[in-house]
py3Dmol code that shows the C-alpha trace and the ligand (Angstrom):
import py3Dmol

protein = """\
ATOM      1  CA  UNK A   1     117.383  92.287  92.388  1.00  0.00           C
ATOM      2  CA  UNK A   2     115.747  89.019  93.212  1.00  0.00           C
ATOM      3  CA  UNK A   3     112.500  88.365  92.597  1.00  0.00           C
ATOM      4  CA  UNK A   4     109.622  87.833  95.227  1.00  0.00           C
ATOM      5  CA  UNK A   5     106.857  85.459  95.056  1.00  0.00           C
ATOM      6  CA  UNK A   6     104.860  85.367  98.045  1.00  0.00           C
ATOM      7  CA  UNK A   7     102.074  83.378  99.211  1.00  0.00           C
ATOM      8  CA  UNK A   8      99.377  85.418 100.847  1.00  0.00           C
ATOM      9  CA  UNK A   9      96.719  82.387 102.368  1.00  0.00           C
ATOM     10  CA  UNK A  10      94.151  84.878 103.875  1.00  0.00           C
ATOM     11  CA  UNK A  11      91.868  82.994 106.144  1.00  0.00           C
ATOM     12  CA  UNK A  12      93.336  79.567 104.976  1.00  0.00           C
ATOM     13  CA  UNK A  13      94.656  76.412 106.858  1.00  0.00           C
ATOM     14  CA  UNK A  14      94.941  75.163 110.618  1.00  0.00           C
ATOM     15  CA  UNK A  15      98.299  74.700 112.365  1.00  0.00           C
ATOM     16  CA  UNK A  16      98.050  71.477 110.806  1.00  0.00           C
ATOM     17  CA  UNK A  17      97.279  72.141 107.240  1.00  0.00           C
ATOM     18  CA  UNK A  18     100.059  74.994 107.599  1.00  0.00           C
ATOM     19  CA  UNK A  19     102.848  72.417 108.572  1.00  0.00           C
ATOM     20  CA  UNK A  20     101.555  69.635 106.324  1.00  0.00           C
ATOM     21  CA  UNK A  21     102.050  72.380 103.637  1.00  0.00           C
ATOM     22  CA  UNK A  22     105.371  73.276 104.497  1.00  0.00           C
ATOM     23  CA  UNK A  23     106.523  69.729 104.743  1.00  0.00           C
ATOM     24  CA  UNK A  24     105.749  69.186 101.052  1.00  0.00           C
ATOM     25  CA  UNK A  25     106.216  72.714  99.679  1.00  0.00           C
ATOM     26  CA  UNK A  26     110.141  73.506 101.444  1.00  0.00           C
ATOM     27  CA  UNK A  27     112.596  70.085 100.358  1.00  0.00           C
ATOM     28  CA  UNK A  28     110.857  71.458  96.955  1.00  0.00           C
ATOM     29  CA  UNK A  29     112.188  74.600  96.870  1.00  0.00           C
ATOM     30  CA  UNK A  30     115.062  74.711  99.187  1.00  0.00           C
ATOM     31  CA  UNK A  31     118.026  75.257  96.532  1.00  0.00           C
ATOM     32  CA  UNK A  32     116.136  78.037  94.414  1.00  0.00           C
ATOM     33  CA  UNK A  33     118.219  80.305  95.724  1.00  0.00           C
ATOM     34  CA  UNK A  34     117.920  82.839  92.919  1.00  0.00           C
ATOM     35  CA  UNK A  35     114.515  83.793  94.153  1.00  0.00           C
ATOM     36  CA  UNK A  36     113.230  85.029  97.587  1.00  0.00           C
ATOM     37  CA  UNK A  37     109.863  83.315  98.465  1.00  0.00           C
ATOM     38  CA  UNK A  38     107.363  84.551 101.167  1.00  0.00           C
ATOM     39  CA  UNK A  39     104.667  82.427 103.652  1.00  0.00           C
ATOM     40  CA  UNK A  40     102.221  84.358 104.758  1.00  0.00           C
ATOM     41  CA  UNK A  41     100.278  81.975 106.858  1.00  0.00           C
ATOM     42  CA  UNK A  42      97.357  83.131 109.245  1.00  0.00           C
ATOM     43  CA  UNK A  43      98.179  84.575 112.618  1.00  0.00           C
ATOM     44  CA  UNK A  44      97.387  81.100 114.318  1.00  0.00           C
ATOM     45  CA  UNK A  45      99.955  79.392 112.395  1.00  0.00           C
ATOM     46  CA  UNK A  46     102.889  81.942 112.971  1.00  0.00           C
ATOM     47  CA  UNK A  47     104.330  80.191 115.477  1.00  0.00           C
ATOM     48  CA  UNK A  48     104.020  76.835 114.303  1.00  0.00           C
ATOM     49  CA  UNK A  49     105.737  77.785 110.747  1.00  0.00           C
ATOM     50  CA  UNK A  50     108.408  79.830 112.104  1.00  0.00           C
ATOM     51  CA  UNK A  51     109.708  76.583 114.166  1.00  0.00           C
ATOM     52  CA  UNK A  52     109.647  74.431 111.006  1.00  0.00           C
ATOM     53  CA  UNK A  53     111.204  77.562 109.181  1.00  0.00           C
ATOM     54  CA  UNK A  54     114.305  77.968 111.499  1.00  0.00           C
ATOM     55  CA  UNK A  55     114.594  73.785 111.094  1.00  0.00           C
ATOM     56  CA  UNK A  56     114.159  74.246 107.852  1.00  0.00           C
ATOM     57  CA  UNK A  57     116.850  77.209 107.474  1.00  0.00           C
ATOM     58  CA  UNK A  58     119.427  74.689 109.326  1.00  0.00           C
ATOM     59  CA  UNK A  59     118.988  71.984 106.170  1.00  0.00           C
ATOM     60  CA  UNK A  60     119.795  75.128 103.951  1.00  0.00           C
ATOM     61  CA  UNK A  61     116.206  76.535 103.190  1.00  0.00           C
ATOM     62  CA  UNK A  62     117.188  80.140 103.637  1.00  0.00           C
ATOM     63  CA  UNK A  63     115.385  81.517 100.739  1.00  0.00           C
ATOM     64  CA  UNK A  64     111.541  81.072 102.484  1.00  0.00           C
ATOM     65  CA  UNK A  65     110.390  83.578 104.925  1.00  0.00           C
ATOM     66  CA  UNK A  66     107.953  83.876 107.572  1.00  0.00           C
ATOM     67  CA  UNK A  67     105.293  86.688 106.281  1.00  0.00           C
ATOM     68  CA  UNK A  68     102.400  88.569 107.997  1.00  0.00           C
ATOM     69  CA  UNK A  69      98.989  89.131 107.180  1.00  0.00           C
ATOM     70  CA  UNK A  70      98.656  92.349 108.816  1.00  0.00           C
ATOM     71  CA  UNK A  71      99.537  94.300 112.080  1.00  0.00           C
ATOM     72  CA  UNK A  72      98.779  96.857 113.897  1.00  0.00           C
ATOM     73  CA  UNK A  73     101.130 100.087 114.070  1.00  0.00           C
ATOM     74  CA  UNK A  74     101.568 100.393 118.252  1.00  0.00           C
ATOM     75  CA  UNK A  75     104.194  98.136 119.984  1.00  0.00           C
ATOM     76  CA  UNK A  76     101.488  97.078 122.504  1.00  0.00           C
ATOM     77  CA  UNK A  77      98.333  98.849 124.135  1.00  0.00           C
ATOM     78  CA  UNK A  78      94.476  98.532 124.696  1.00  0.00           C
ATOM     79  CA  UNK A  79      93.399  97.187 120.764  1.00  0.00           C
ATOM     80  CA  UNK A  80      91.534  94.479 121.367  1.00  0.00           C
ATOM     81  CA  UNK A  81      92.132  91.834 118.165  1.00  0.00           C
ATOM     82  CA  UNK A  82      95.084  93.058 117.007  1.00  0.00           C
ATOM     83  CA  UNK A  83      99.416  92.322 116.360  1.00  0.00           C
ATOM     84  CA  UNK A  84     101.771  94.564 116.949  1.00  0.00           C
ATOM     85  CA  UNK A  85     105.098  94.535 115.743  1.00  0.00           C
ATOM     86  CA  UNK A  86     107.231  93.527 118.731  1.00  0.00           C
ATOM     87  CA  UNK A  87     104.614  90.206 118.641  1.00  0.00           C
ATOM     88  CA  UNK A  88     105.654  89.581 114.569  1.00  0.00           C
ATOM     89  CA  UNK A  89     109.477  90.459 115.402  1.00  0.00           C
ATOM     90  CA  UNK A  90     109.439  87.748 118.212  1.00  0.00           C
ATOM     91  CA  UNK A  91     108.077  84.911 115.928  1.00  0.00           C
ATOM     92  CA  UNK A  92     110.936  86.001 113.178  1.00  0.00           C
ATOM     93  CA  UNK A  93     108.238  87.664 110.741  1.00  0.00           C
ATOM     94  CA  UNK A  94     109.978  89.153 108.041  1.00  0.00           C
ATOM     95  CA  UNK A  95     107.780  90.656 105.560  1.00  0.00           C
ATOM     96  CA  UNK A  96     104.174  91.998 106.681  1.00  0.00           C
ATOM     97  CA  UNK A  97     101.466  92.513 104.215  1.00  0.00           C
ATOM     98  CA  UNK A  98     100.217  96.053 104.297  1.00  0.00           C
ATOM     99  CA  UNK A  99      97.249  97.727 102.771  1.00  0.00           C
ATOM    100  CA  UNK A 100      95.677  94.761 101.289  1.00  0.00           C
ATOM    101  CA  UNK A 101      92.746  95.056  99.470  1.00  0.00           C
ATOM    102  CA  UNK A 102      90.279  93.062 101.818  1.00  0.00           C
ATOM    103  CA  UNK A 103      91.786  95.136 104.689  1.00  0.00           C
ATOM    104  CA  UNK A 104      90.990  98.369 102.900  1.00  0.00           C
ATOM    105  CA  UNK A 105      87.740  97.830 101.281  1.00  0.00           C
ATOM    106  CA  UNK A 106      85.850  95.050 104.284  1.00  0.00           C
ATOM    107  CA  UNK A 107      87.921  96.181 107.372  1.00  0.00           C
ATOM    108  CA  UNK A 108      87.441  99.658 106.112  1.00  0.00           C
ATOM    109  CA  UNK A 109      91.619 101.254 106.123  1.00  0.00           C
ATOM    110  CA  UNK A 110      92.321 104.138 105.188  1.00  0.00           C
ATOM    111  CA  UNK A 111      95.157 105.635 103.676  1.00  0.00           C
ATOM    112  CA  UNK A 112      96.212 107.321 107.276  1.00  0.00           C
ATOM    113  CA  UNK A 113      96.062 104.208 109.104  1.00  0.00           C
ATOM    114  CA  UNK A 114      97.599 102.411 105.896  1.00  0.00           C
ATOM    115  CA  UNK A 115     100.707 104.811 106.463  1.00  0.00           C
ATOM    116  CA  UNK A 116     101.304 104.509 110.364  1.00  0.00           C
ATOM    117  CA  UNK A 117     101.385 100.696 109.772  1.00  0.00           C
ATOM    118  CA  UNK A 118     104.193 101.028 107.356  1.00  0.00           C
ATOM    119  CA  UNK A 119     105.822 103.491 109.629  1.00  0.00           C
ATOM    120  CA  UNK A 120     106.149 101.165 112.097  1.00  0.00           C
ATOM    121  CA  UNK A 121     106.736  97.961 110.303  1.00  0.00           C
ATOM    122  CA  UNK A 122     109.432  99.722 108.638  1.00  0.00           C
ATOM    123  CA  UNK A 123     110.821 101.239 112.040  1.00  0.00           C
ATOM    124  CA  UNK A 124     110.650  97.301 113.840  1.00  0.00           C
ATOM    125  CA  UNK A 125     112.606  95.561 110.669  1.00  0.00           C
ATOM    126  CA  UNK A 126     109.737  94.037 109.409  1.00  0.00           C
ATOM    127  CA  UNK A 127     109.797  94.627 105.747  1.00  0.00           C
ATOM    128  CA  UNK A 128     106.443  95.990 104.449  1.00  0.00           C
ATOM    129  CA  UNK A 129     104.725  94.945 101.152  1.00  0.00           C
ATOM    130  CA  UNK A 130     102.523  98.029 100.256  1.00  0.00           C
ATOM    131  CA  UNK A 131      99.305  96.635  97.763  1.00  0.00           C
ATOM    132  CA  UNK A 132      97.936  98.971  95.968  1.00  0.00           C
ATOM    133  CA  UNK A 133      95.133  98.966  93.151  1.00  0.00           C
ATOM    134  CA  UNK A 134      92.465 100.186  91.929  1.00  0.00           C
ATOM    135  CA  UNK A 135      88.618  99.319  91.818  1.00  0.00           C
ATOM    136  CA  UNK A 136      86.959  98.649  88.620  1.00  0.00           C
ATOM    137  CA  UNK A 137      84.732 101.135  88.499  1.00  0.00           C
ATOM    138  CA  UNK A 138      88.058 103.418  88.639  1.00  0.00           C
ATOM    139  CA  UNK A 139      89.191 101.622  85.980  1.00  0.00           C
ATOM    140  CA  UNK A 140      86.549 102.591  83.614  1.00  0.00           C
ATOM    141  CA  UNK A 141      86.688 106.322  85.003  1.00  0.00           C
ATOM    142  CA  UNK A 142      90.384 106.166  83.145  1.00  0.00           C
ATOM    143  CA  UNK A 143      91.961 107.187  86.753  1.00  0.00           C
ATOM    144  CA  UNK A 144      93.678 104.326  87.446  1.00  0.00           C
ATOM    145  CA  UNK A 145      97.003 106.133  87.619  1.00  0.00           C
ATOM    146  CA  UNK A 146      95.666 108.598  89.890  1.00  0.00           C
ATOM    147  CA  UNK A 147      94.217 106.336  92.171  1.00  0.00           C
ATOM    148  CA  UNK A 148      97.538 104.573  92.748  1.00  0.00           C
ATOM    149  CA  UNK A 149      99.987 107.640  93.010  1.00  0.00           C
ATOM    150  CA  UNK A 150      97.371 108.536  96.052  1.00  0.00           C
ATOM    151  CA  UNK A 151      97.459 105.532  97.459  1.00  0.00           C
ATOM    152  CA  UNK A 152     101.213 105.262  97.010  1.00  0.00           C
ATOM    153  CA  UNK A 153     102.297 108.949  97.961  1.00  0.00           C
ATOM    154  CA  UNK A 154     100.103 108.126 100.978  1.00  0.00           C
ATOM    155  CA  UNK A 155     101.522 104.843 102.238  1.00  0.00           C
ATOM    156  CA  UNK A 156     104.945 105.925 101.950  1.00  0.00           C
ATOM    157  CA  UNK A 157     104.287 109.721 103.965  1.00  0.00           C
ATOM    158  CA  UNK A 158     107.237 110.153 105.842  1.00  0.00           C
ATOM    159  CA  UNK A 159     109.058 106.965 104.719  1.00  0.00           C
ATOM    160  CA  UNK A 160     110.155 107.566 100.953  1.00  0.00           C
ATOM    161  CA  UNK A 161     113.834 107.379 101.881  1.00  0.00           C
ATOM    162  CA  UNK A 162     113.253 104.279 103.358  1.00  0.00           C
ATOM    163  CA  UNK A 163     112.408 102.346  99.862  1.00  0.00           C
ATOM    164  CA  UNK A 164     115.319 100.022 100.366  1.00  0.00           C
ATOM    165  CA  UNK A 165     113.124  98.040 103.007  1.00  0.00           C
ATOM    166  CA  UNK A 166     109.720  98.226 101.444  1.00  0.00           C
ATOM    167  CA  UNK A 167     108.401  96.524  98.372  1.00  0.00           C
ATOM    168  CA  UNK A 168     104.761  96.967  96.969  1.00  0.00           C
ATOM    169  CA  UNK A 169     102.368  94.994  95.328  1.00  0.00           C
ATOM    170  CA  UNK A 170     100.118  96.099  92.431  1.00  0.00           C
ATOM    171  CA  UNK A 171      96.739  94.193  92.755  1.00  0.00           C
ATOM    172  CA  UNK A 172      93.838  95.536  90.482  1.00  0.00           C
ATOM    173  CA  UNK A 173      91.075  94.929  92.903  1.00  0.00           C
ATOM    174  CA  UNK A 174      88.828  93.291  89.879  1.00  0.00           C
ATOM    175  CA  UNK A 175      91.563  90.828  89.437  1.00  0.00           C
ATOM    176  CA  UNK A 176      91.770  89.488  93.388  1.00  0.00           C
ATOM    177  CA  UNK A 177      90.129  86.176  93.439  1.00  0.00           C
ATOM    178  CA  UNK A 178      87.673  86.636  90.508  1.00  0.00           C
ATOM    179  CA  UNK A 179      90.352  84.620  87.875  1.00  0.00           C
ATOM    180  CA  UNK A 180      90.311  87.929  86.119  1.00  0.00           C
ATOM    181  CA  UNK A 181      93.765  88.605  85.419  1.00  0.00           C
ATOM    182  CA  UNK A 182      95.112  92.096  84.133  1.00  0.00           C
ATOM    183  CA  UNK A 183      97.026  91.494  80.929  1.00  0.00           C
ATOM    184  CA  UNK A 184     100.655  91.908  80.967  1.00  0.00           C
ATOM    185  CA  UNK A 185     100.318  94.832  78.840  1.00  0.00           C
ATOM    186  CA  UNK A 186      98.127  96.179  81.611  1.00  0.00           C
ATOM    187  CA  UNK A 187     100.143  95.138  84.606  1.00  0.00           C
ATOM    188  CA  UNK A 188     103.177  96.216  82.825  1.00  0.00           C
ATOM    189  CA  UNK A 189     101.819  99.935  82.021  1.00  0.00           C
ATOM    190  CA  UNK A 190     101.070 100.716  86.296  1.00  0.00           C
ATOM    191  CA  UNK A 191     104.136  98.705  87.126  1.00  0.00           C
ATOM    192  CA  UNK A 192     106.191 101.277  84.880  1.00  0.00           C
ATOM    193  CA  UNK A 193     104.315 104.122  86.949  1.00  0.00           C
ATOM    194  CA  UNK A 194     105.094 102.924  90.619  1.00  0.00           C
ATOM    195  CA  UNK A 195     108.863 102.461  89.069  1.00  0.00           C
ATOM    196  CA  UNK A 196     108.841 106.104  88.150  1.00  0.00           C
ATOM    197  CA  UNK A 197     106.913 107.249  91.062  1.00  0.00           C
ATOM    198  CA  UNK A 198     109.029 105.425  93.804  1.00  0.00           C
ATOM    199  CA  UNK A 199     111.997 106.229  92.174  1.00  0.00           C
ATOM    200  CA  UNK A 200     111.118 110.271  92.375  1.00  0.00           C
ATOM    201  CA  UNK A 201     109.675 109.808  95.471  1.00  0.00           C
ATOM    202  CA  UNK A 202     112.725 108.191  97.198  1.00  0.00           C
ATOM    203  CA  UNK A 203     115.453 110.892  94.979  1.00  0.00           C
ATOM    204  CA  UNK A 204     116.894 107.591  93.293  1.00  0.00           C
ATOM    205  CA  UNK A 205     116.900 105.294  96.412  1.00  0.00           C
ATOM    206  CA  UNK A 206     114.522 102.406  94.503  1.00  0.00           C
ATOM    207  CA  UNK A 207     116.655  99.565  93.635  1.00  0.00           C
ATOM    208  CA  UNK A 208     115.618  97.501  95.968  1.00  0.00           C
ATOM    209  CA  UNK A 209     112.436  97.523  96.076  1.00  0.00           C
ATOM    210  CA  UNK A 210     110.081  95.096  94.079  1.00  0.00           C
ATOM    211  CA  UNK A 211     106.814  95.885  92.444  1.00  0.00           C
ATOM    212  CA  UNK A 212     104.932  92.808  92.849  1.00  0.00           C
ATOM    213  CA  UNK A 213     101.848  92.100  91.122  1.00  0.00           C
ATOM    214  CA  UNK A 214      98.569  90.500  92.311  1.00  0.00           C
ATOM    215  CA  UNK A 215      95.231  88.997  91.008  1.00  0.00           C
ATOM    216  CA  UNK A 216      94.391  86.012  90.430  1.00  0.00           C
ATOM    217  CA  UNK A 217      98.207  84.681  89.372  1.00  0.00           C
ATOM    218  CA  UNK A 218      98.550  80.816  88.396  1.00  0.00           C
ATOM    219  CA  UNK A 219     100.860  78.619  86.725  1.00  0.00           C
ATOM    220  CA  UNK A 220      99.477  79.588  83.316  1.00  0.00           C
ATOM    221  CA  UNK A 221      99.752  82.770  83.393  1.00  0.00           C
ATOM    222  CA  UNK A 222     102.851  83.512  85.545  1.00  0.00           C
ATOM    223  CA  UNK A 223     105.617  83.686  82.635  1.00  0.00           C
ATOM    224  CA  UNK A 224     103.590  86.017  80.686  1.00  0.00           C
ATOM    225  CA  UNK A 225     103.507  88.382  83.319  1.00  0.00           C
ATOM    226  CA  UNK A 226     107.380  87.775  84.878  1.00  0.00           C
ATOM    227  CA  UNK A 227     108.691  88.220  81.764  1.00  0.00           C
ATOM    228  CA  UNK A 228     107.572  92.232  81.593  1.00  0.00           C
ATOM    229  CA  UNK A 229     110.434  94.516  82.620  1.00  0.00           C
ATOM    230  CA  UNK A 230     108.696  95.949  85.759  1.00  0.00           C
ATOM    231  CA  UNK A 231     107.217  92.693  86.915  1.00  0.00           C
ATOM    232  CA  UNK A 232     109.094  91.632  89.977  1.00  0.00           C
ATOM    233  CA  UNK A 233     107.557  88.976  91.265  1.00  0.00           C
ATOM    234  CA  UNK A 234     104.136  88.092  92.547  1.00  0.00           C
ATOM    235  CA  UNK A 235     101.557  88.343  95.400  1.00  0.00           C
ATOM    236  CA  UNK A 236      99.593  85.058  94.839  1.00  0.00           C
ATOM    237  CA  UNK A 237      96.804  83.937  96.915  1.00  0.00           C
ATOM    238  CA  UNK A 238      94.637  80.884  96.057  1.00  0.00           C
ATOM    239  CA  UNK A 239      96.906  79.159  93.698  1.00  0.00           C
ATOM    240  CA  UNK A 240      99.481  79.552  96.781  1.00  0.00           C
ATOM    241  CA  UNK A 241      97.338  77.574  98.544  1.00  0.00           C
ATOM    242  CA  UNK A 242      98.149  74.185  97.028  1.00  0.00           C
ATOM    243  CA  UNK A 243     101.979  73.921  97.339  1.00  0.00           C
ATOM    244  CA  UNK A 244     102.453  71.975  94.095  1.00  0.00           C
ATOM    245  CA  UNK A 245     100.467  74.697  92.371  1.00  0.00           C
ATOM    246  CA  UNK A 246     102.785  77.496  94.397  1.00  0.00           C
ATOM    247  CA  UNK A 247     106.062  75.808  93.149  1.00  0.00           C
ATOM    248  CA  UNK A 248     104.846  75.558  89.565  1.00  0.00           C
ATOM    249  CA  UNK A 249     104.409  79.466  89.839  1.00  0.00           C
ATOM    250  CA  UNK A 250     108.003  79.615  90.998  1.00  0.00           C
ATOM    251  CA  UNK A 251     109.521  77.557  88.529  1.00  0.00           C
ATOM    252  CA  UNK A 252     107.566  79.458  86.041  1.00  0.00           C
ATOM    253  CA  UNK A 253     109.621  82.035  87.419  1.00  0.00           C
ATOM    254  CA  UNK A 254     112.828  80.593  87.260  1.00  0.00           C
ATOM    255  CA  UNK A 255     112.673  79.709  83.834  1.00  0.00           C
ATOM    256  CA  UNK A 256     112.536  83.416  82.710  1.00  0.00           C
TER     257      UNK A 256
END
"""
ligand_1 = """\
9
PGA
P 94.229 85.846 94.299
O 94.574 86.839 95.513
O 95.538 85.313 93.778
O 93.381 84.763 94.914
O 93.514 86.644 93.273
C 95.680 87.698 95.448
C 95.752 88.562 96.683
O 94.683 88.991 97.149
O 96.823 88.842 97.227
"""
view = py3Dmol.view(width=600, height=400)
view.addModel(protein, "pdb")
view.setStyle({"model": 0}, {"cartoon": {"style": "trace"}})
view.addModel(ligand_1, "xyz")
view.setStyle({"model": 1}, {"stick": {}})
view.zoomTo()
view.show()
């Protein structure tokens, strides 16, 4: 399997900044074809990105895809502020981030709504990234574990067969944007458990999925972490936001 580093900006760059990014960040990468790499710019930007994208794919750049944020679960309907799926499938949005920590925890999701989303994004082709992880003060309960097979069990509701076309993200939520990484023992040790767990869960059907992890990943401390045998790439989000730092995380990668 391939691995997957994508770049989750938040609420980061313009149209501008997003295609002043991309025309530094893809001749750079554009023949590292032995790793998938996701964008995942702000809704704004979609549009913008997925032109330069598809003119990027035609110079050979087909290992960088188009990523979302977030979406909503209907195909269209009275809900003010939101994306829906047909919207994301019309831009060529391939991966959609789902259940991130900032949604759960300031925009208040729950697991139920969590679910539908992945139901649907799974249904419309649009290839979910599940993040999971747990808070710190459920770290020093011990219930770490417990906390993620919940969240995990209830993302994928209804969907565990469908494993091929989801991956998930592991992202301790005292690690997200505090430069508090989890040590690759750490990482390594809940990685191992979503393995198990999706593998039960989906009777064997898990080889395709990755089990990305996220918190506060740079260039220093990317090969410690790749190198761990259930460490399949990474959900990055402020070092992504300088493309020379994004690369270095990629070739940090590479070298493994
Ligand atoms: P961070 O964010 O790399 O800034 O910690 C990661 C994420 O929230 O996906």
């Amino acid at each position: 399997m391939k691995y997957l580093i994508a770049a989750n900006w938040k609420m980061h760059k313009t149209v501008a900044e997003t295609l002043d990014y991309l025309d530094k960040f893809l001749p750079a990468v554009k023949d590292l074809f032995t790793v998938d790499i996701m964008i995942a710019p702000p809704f704004t930007a979609l549009a913008s990105a997925s032109i330069k994208l598809d003119a990027a794919k035609k110079e050979g750049a087909y290992n960088v895809h188009l990523g979302a944020q977030n979406m909503f679960w209907a195909d269209e309907g009275a809900f003010t502020g939101e994306i829906s799926p047909v919207m994301l499938n019309e831009l060529d949005v391939q991966y959609v981030i789902i259940g991130h920590s900032e949604r759960r925890h300031i925009f208040k999701e729950d697991n139920d709504l969590i679910n539908k989303k992945m139901y649907s994004a799974v249904e419309h082709g649009i290839r979910p990234i599940l993040c999971v992880g747990e808070t710190i003060e459920e770290r020093e309960q011990g219930i770490t574990l417990k906390v993620i097979e919940k969240q995990i069990k209830a993302g994928l509701a209804g969907i565990e067969m469908d494993m091929p076309f989801i991956d998930i993200a592991y992202e301790p939520v005292w690690a997200i944007g505090t430069g508090k990484t989890a040590t690759p023992e750490q990482a390594e040790e809940v990685h191992k458990f979503i393995r198990e767990l999706i593998h039960d869960l989906s009777k064997g059907n898990d080889s395709k999925t990755r089990i990305l992890y996220g918190g506060s990943v740079k260039p220093e401390n990317a090969k410690n972490l790749i190198v761990k045998d259930h460490v399949d790439g990474f959900l990055v989000g402020s070092a992504s936001l300088d493309p020379q730092k994004f690369y270095k995380i990629i070739t940090e990668v590479l070298e493994v």
